[in-house]
N, C-alpha and C positions, 0 to 999 in steps of 0.2 A: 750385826743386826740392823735390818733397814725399817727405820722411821718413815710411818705412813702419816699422811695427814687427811682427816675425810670430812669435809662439811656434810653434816645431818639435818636435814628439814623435813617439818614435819608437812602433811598434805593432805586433805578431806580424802582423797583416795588413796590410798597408798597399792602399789602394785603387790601384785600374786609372783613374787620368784622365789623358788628356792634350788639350794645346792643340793642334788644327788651325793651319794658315795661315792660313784665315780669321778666328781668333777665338775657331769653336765649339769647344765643350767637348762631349767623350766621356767616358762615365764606365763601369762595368762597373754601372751600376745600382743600387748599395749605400746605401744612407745610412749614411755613417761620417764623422769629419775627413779633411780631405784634407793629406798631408805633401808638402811643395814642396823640393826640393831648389831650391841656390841659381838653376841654371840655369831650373829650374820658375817661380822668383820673377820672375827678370826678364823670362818669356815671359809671366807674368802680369799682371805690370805694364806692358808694352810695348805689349796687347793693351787695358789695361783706358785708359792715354793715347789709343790711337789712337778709343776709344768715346767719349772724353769729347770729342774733335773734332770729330765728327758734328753735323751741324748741322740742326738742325729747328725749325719751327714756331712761336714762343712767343708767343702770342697777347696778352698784356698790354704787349708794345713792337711789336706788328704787325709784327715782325721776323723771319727765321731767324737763330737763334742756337747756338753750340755746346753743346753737352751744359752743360761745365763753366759756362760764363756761366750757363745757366739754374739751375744749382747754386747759382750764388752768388748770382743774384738772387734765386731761392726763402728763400735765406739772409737776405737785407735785406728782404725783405716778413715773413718772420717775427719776425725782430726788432724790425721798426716793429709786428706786433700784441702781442706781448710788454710793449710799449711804450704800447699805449692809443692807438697812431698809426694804425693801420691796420686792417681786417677782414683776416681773412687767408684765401684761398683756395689749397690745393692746386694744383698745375699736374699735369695727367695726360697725355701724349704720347698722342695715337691711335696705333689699335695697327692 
C-alpha cells in the first residue's frame, strides 16, 4: 500500500474541480491549488491506481505492460545510467 502525504489549505476561493466516473477532471478553468477534501482524496487516488493499471506498449521488453511496471522499469534503467551501467533513454507513450 503506498502512503500519500497531502498538505490542505484552506483558501477565500476555493476552485470548481471535480472527478467524473471515468477519471476525467473538470475544472472551472482557474489556475489555482486545488483543495481535496478527504472524500476528494480517495476519488483521486482510486482513479489515479486504476491509470497506473493500464496496460500499454513498452517497447524495450516487447511487451504490454502496466503503467506502474513501466514506472518502475523506467526507474532501474535510470539507476543503471546513474550507475555508468547503462545509456539511458526516456520511454514516451504514443499518444
Amino acid at each position: 500500500m503506498l502512503n500519500y502525504h497531502f498538505s490542505l489549505h484552506a483558501f477565500h476561493h476555493q476552485p470548481q474541480l471535480s472527478i467524473e466516473e471515468d477519471g476525467a477532471l473538470e475544472s472551472d478553468g482557474e489556475s489555482r491549488p486545488i483543495l481535496f477534501s478527504k472524500l476528494g482524496i480517495k476519488k483521486w487516488l482510486a482513479t489515479w491506481e486504476r491509470r497506473l493499471a493500464d496496460r500499454i506498449f513498452y517497447p524495450p521488453r516487447g511487451a504490454r505492460l502496466s503503467l506502474r511496471d513501466i514506472v518502475g522499469a523506467q526507474a532501474y534503467r535510470l539507476a543503471r545510467h546513474f550507475g555508468g551501467r547503462q545509456a539511458y533513454e526516456a520511454f514516451v507513450a504514443a499518444g
